[in-house]
C-alpha positions in Angstrom: -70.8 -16.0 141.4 -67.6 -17.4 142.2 -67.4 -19.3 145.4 -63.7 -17.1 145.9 -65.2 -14.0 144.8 -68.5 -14.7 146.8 -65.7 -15.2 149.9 -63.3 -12.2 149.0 -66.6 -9.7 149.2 -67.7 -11.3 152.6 -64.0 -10.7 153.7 -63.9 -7.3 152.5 -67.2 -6.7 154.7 -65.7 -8.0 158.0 -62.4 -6.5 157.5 -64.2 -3.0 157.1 -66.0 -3.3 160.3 -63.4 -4.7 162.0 -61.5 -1.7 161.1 -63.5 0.7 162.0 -64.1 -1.0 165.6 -61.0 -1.3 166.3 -59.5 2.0 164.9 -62.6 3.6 167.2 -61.3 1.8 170.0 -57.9 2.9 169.9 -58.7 6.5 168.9 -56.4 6.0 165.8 -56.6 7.3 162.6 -56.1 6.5 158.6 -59.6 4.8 158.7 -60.6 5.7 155.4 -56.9 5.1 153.6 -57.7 1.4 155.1 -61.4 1.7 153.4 -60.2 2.5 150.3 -57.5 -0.6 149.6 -59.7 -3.3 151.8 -61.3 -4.7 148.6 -57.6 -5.4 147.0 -56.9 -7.0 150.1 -59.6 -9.2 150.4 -58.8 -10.4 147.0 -54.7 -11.0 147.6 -55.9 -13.2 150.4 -58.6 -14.6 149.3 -58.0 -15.6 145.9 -54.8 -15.3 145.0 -51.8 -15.2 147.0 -50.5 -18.2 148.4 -49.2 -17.8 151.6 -49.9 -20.9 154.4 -50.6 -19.3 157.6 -49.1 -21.9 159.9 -46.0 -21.2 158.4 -45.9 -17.3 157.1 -41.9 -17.4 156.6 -42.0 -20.9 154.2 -39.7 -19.4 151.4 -42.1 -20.9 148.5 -44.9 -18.5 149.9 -45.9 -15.7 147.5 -44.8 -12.3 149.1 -47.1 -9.2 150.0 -45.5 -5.9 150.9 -47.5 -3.2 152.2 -45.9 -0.4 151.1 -48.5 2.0 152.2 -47.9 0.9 156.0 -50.8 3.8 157.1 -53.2 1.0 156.3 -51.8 -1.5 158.9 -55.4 -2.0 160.5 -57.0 -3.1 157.5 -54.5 -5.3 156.4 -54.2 -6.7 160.3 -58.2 -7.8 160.4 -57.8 -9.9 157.5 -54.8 -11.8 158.6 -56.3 -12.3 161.6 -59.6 -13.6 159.7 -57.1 -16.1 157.8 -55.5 -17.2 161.1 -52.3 -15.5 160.8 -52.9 -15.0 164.5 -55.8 -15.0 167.1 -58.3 -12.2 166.2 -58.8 -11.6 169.8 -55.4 -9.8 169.5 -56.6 -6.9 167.1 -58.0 -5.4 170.9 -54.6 -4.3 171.4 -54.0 -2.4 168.4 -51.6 0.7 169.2 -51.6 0.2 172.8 -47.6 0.6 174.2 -45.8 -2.6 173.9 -48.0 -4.4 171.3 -46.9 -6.0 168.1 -49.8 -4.3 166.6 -48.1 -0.8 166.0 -50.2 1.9 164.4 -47.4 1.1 160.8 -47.2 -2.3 159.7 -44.9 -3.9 161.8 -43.1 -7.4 160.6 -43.3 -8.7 164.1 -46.8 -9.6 163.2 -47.5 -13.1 161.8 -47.8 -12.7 158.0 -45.7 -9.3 157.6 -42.4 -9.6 155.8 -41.6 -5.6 156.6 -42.3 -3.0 158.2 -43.1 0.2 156.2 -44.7 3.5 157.0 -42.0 5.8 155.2 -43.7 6.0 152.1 -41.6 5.4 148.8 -39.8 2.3 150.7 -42.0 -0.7 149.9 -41.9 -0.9 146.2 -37.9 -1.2 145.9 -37.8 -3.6 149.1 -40.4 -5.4 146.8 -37.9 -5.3 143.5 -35.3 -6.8 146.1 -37.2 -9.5 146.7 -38.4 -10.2 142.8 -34.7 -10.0 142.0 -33.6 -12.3 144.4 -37.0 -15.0 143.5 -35.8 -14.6 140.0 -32.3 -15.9 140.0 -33.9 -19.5 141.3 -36.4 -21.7 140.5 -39.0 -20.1 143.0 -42.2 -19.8 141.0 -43.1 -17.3 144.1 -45.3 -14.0 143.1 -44.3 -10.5 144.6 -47.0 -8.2 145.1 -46.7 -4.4 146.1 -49.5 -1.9 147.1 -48.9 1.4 147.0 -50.6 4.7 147.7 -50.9 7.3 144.9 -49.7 10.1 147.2 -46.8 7.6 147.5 -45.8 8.3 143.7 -44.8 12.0 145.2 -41.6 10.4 146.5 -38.3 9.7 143.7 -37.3 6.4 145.4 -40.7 5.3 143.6 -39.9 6.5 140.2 -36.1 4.6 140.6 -37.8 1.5 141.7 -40.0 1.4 138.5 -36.6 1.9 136.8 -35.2 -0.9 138.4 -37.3 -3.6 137.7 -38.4 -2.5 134.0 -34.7 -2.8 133.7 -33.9 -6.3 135.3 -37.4 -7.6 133.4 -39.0 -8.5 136.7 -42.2 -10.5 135.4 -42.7 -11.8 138.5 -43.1 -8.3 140.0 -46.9 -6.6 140.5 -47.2 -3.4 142.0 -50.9 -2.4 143.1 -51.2 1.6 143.0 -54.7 2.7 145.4 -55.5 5.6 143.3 -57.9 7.3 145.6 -57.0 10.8 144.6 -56.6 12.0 147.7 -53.4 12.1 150.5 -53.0 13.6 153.7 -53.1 17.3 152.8 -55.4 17.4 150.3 -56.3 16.0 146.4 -53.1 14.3 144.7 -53.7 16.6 141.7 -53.0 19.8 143.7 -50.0 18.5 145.2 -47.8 16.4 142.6 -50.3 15.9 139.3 -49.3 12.5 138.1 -50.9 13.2 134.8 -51.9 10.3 132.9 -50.4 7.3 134.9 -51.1 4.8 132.8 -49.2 6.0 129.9 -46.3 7.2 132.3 -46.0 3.4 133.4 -46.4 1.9 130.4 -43.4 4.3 128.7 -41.4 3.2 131.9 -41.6 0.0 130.3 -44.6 -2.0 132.4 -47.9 -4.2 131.2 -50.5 -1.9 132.7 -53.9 -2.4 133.8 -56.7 0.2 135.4 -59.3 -1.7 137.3 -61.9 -0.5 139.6 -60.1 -0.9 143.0 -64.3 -2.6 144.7 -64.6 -4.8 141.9 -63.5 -7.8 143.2 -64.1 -9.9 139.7 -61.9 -6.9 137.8 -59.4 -7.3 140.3 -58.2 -10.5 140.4 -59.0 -10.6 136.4 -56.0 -8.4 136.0 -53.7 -9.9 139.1 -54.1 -13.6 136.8 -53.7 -11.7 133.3 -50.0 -12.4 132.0 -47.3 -9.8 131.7 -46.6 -8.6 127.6 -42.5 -9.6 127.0 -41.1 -10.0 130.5 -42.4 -6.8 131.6 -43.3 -6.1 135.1 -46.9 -5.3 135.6 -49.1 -2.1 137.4 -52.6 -2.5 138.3 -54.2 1.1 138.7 -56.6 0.4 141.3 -59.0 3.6 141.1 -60.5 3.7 144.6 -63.0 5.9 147.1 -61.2 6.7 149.8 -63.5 6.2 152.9 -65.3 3.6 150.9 -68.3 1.8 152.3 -69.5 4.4 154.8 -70.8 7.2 152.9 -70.0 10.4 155.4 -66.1 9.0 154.4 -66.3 8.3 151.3 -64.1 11.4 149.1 -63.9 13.3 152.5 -60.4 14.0 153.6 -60.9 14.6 156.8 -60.9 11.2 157.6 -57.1 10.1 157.1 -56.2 11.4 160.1 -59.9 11.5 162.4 -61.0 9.3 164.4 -65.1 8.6 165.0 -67.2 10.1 167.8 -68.7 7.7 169.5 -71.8 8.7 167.1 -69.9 8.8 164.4 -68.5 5.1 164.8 -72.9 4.0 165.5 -73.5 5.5 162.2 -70.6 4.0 160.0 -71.1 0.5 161.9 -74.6 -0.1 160.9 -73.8 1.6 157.4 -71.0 -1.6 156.9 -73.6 -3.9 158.5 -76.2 -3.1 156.0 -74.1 -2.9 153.4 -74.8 -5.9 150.5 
């Protein structure tokens, strides 16, 4: 196995429990929308994206945007395992007054923006691309989004965008767990076929399996056709990694029991 690979899968363990104990501790909620994208995480930071963490603002840095700012937590527990800041900070996670707000917050070492809106991320992202594209910066831009996200227009005119200005630096992620807060995706906007939808707005697309780490980065390092922008299709379990989660909506808004959290902790524990 790859030593990187070996590394992102070990990341994606600690970040899960992480997570979870700290998301207990503060009674919070969007525990499994965090489960599901912690494997595309782990990946970004462990084998791809290069980003120092003594100096998170250097302008050669590759850019990350969170557009899907429910899933602060996870994203949090692995900057702190890549020393972005002192893990003994994540204790005071969405207590009044911290930098650690409940929606990705850019006061936090290793977050360019705050997001939470949905629908905002991906064209602050296309900003960005633009902007790396009329210099010599050899900078990526990477974007995760939800698939409930897609529901919002400002999306839609984003794809637009950078199809338009040939962004090739430019990769959005979509977590396609199939679920969003008030129920399955299909019910409430049907994307349809996504991958043909993207690819007639004018992007390279690729449909990976959102835990497999080797799939992942296989299709962040594969090379855009013409100039185009590219879409990973990340298909995801929401919940993923404690079974009583996993495809159970409940969860992106709940917070464990104090039973609940037992279970689900030695569940990520024992998990390979």
């Amino acid at each position: 196995m790859n030593k990187d690979i070996k590394q992102a899968k070990e990341l994606a363990k600690q970040a899960r429990i992480t997570t979870l104990e700290i998301t207990y501790r503060a009674k919070a909620s969007h525990i499994a929308s965090n489960f599901s994208c912690t494997d595309i995480l782990s990946t970004l930071y462990e084998c791809y994206l290069a980003i120092n963490p003594s100096d998170p603002n250097n302008k050669e840095n590759d850019i990350f945007i969170l557009s899907k700012g429910h899933a602060a937590v996870g994203l949090y527990a692995i900057l702190a395992e890549k020393k972005f800041f002192p893990k003994e900070e994540l204790i005071n996670y969405g207590k009044n007054g911290t930098e650690l707000a409940g929606h990705i917050s850019h006061h936090v070492p290793g977050v360019i923006f705050s997001t939470g809106s949905l629908g905002h991320g991906l064209g602050l992202t296309c900003g960005v691309a633009l902007g790396k594209n009329k210099t010599t910066s050899t900078s990526k831009t990477i974007c995760l989004l939800s698939d409930g996200e897609l529901n919002e227009g400002s999306v839609w005119e984003a794809f637009l965008f950078a199809a338009h200005h040939k962004l090739k630096n430019l990769t959005c992620i979509i977590d396609k767990n199939n679920l969003q807060g008030l129920g399955a995706t299909q019910d409430i906007i049907n994307t349809g076929d996504l991958k043909k939808k993207l690819e007639a707005f004018n992007f390279t697309v690729y449909e990976v399996d959102g835990h497999n780490h080797e799939q992942i980065i296989t299709a962040l390092s594969a090379q855009s056709d013409n100039n185009k922008p590219k879409v990973i299709i990340a298909n995801t379990i929401k919940g993923k990694g404690v079974s009583f989660m996993e495809n159970n909506n409940v969860w992106h808004y709940r917070s464990p029991t104090t039973e609940e959290y037992n279970l689900a902790r030695e569940e990520l524990l024992n998990n390979a």
